[in-house]
C-alpha positions as CSV (number, residue, x, y, z in Angstrom):
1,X,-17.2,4.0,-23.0
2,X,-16.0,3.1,-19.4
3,X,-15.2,0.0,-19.2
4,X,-14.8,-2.0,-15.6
5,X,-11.2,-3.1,-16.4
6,X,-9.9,0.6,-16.8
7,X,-11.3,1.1,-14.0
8,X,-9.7,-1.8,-12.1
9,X,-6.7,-1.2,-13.6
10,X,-6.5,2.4,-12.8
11,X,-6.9,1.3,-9.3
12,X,-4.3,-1.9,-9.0
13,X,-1.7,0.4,-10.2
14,X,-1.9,2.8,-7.6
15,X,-2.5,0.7,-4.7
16,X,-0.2,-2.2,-6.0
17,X,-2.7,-5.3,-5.6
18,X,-3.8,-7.6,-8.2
19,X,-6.5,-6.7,-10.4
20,X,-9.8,-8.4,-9.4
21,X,-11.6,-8.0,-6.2
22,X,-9.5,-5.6,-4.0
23,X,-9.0,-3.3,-7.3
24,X,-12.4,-3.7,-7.6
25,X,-13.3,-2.7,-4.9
26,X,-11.3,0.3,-4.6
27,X,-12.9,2.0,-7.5
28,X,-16.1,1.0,-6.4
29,X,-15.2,2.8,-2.8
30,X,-13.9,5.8,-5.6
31,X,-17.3,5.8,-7.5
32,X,-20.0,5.3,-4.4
33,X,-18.3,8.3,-2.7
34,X,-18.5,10.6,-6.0
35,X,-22.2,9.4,-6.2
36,X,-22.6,10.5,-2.6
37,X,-21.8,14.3,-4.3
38,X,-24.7,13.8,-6.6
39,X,-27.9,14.8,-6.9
40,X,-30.2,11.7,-7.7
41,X,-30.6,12.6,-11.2
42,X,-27.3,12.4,-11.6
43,X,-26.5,9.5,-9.8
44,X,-28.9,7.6,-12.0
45,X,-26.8,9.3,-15.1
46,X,-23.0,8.1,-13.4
47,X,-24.6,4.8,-12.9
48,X,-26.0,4.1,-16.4
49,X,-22.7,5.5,-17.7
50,X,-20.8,2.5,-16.1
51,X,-20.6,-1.1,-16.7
52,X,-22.5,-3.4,-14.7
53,X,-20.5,-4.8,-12.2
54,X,-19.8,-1.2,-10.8
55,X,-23.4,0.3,-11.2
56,X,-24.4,-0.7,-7.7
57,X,-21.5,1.6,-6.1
58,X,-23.6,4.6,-7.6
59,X,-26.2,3.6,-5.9
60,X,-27.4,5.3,-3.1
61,X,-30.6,6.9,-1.6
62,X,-28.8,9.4,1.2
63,X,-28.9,13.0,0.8
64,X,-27.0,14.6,-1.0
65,X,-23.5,15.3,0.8
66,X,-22.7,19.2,0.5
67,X,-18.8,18.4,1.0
68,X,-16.0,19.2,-1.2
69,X,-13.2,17.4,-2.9
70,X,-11.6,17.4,0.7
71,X,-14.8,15.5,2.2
72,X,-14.6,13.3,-0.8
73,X,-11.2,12.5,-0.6
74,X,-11.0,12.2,3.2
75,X,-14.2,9.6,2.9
76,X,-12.4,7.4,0.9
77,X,-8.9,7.3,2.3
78,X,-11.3,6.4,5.6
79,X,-12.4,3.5,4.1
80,X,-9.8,2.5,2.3
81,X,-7.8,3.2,5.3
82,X,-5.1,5.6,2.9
83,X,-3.3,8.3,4.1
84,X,-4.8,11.9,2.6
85,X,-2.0,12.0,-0.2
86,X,-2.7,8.3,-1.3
87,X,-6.3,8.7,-1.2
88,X,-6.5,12.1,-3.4
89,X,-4.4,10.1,-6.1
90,X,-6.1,7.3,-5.9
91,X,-9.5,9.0,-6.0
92,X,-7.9,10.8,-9.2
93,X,-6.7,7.5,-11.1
94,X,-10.4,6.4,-11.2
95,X,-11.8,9.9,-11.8
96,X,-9.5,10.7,-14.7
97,X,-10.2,6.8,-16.3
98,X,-14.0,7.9,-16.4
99,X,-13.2,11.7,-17.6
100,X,-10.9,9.7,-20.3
101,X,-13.2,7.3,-21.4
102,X,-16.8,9.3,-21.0
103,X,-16.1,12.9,-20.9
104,X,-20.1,13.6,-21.6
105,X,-20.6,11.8,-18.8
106,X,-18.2,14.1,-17.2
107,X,-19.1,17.0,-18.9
108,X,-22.8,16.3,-17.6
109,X,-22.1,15.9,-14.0
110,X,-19.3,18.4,-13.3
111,X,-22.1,21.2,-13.1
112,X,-23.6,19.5,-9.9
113,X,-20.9,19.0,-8.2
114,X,-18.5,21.1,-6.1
115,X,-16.2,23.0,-8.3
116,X,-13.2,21.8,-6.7
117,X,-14.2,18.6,-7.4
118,X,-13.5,19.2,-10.9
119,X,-9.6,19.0,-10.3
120,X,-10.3,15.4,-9.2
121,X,-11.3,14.2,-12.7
122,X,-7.9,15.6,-13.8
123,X,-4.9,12.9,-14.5
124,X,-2.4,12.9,-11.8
């Protein structure tokens, strides 16, 4: 079960804040871009696989983006404002917590997404 403190947690270690609201919402940064990669199907999957207060980052009603783990990555060191190195390992501390705690979930999605994508949901 993926819980929303592993996922803070995952994210205040690697960018060194506290955990609560900027942890917060660095995964939720993590999560709305990997949604982003989804088709709606499976964004509705990803966002009843996570606990409530991060189910709104999966939300979204854009096309589909057709990018890869780069795009992905470069997206959210852009908003996060990380450098490329920062922002891949970052984007894999979140990823891995929801392949550790949900791997159906995981399992489920990795088919619609850009195979090297699938790296991402590896620990770092």
């Amino acid at each position: 079960m993926i819980t929303h403190e592993r996922l803070i947690a995952e994210a205040a270690d690697e960018v060194r804040v506290t955990r609560g609201a900027d942890a917060g919402h660095v995964a939720r940064i993590v999560l709305a871009e990997l949604a982003l990669h989804l088709e709606i199907p499976q964004r509705r999957l990803l966002q009843r696989a996570l606990p409530a207060a991060d189910r709104d980052a999966a939300y979204a009603t854009v096309p589909r983006s057709t990018g890869g783990a780069a795009e992905l990555v470069r997206e959210v060191g852009r908003h996060l404002e990380l450098q490329p190195e920062r922002a891949r390992h970052l984007t894999r501390r979140v990823l891995s917590a929801i392949a550790d705690s949900d791997p159906d979930l995981v399992a489920a999605l990795r088919p619609h997404l850009s195979p090297d994508i699938d790296d991402l949901f590896a620990a770092p």
